[in-house]
C-alpha positions as CSV (number, residue, x, y, z in Angstrom):
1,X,-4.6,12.1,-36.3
2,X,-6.7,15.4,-35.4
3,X,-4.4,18.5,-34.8
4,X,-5.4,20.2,-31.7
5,X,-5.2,24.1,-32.5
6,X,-4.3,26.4,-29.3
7,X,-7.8,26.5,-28.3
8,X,-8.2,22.8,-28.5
9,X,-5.1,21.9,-26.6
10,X,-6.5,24.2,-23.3
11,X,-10.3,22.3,-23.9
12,X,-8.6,19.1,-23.6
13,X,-7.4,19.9,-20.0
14,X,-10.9,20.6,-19.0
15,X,-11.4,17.1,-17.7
16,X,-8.2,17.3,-15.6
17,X,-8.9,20.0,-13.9
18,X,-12.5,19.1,-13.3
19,X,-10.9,15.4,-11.7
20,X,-8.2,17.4,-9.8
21,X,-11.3,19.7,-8.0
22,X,-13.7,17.3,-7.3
23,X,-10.6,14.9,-5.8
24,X,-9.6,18.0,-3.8
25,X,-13.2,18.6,-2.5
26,X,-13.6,14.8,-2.0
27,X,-10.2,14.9,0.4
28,X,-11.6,18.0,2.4
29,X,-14.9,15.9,2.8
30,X,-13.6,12.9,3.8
31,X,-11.0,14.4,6.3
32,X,-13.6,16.9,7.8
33,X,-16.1,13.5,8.5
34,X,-12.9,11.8,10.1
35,X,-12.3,14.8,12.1
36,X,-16.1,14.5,13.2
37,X,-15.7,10.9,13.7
38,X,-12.6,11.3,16.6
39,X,-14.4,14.1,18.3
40,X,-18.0,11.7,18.8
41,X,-15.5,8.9,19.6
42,X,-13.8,11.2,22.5
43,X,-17.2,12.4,23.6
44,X,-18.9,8.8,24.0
45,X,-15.5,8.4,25.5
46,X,-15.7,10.8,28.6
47,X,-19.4,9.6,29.6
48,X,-18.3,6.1,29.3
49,X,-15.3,6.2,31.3
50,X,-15.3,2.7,32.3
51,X,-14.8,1.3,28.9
52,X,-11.4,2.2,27.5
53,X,-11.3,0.1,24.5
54,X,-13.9,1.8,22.2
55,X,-12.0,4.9,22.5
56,X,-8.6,2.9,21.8
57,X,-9.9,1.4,18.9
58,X,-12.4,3.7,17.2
59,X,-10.5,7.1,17.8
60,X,-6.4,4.9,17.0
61,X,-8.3,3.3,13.3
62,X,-10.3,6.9,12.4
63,X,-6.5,8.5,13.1
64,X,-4.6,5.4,11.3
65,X,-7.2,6.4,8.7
66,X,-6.4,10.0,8.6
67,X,-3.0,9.7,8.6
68,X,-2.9,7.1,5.6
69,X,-5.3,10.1,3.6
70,X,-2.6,12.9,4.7
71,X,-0.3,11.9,1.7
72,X,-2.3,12.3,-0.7
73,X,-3.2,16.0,-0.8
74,X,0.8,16.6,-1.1
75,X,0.7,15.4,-4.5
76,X,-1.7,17.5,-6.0
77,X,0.3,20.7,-6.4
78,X,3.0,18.2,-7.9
79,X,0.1,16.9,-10.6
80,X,-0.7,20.4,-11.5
81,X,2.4,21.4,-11.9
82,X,3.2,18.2,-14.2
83,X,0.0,19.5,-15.9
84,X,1.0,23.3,-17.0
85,X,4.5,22.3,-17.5
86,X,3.1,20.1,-20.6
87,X,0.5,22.4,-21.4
88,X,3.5,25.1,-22.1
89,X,5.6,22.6,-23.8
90,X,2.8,21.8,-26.2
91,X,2.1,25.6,-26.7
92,X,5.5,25.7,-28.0
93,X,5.9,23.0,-29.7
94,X,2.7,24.1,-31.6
95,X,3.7,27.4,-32.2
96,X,7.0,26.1,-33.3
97,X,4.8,24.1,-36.3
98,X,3.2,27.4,-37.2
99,X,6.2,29.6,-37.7
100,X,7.5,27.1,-40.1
């Protein structure tokens, strides 16, 4: 088994905090194109007054959508703070090792 020194130990996050940006950047994306997708749906909406049901349909699954995406984001701090806490605890524990 390879012993990570201080350095190594902060390298090895890299990867995690790459994932954890580009999943943030991926939300923001995909709700911003959902946002996009309700406002053509309520435009196309007001010139075709006479059919109801595209608007019911198309702007009620882009929301149901939305709405299912909205948890998601909430667990990220949670993940990051998972994330430092065992970063610390493995500093510690490592400098523990070298003061013996």
């Amino acid at each position: 088994m390879k012993k990570l020194t201080r350095k190594g130990q902060i390298d090895a996050l890299q990867p995690l905090i790459v994932a954890l940006v580009v999943i943030a950047i991926v939300l923001v994306v995909g709700f911003l194109i959902f946002a996009e997708v309700q406002d053509q749906i309520v435009s196309i909406d007001s010139v075709n007054e006479s059919d109801t049901s595209t608007f019911s349909y198309g702007y009620n699954s882009s929301q149901d959508v939305t709405n299912a995406m909205s948890d998601i984001p909430g667990w990220l701090p949670i993940i990051v703070v998972v994330v430092i806490g065992a970063l610390l605890i493995g500093l510690v524990s490592f400098l523990r090792k070298q003061a013996r």
